[in-house]
N, C-alpha and C positions, 0 to 999 in steps of 0.2 A: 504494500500500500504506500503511497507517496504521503509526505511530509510538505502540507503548505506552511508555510507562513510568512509574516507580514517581512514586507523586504525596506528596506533604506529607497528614498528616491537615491540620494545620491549615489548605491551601489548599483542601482538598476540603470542610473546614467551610464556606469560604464560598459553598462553589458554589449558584447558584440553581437547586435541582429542580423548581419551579414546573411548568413545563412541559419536561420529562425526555423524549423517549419511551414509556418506560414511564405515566406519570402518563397523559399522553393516551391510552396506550390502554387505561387504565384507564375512563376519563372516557368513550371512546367505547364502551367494551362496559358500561358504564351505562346510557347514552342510549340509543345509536343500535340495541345488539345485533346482531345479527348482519350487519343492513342496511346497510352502512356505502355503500354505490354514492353517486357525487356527493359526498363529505363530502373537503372540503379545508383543512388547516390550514396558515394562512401568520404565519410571522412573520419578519420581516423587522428585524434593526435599523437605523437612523438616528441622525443626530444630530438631531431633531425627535422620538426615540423609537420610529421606525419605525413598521411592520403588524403588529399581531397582533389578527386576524379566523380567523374560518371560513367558506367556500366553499360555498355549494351551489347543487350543478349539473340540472338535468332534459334529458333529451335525448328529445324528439319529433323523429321524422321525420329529417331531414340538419338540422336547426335546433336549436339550447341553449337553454336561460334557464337563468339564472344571477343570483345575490346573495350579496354578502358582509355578515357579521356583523361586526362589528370587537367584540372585548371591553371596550372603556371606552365603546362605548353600550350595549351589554346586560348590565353590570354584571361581568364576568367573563368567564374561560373557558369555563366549563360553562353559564352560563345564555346565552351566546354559540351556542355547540353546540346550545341546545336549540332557541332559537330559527329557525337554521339548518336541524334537521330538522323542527321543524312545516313551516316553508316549503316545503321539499322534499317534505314527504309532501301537504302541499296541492295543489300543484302537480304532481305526479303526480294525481289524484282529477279536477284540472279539467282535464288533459291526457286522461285516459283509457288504457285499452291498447289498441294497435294491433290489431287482428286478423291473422293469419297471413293471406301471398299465396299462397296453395297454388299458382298458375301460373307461379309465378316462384321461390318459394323454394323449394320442398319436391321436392329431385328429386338425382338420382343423377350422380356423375361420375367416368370412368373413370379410374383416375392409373395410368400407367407410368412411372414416372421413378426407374430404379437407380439413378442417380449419386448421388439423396439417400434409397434404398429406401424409397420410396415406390410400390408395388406392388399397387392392389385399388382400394378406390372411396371417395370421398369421398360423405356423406350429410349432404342439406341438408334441416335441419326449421327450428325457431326457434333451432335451432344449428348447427354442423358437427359430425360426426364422422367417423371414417377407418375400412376395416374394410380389412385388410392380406390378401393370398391366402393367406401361410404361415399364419397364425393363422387361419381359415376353410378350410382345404382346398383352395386353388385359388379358381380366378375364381367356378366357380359358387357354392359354400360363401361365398366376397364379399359376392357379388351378392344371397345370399339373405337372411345376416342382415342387411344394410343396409338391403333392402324391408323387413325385421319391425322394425328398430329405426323407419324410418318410420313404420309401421301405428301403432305401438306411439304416436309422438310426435304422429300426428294425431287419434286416439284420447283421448291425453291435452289436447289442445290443443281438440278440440270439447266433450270432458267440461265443461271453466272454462269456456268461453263460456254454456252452454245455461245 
């Protein structure tokens, strides 16, 4: 549990808000908008002055790439960050998107398990979802929006491709 209490103006004058919480996610809803997937900010101190870079990450396949910005070679925080998500959006473009495994991924699975009411069916697209028997009517009521939210997500996932 954290420990408030009343601070000094004067000690709170000196605080460095440079990098605040709030500051960075100012800074990243500049940049990055709403896309923030991959985007890591470390700092770290040291007596050498520590780490303070940006992270970015791409995930193809079971495999990463990954690159850090550090802000005293990119000139700062922010042109640190930008540089960070060019990288990242590069590297997504030469990675590409995966196409859906419709044999493997896209299919249905029954879940009975009270002890954590978990009761109806799990439905696998390019996501998961849950579709519970109380809220659907019973199994068949399940069974059937779970096929339409598929319909719906394969539908939507042949539309982006073509």
């Amino acid at each position: 549990m954290s420990t408030v209490r009343k601070v000094d103006p004067a000690e709170a004058a000196d605080w460095d808000l440079d990098l605040a919480p709030f500051v960075l996610e100012a800074m990243l809803d500049r940049n990055a908008g709403a896309d923030r997937r991959g985007l890591t900010r470390i700092d770290r101190r040291g007596t050498d002055g520590g780490e303070h870079a940006w992270r970015a990450r791409v995930y193809h396949g079971s495999n990463e790439s990954h690159r850090q910005f550090a802000d005293a070679l990119y000139g700062g925080t922010e042109d640190a960050l930008r540089a960070a998500i060019a990288w990242r959006d590069s590297m997504r473009e030469q990675i590409g998107k995966r196409a859906p495994r419709p044999g493997r991924t896209w299919r249905l699975v029954e879940v009975d398990d009270p002890v954590h009411k978990l009761i109806g069916y799990y439905a696998y697209a390019d996501r998961r979802r849950y579709f519970s028997t109380s809220k659907h009517g019973g199994w068949d009521g399940a069974k059937a929006a779970a096929e339409a939210w598929l319909r719906e997500r394969k539908q939507s996932a042949l539309g982006t491709r073509q």
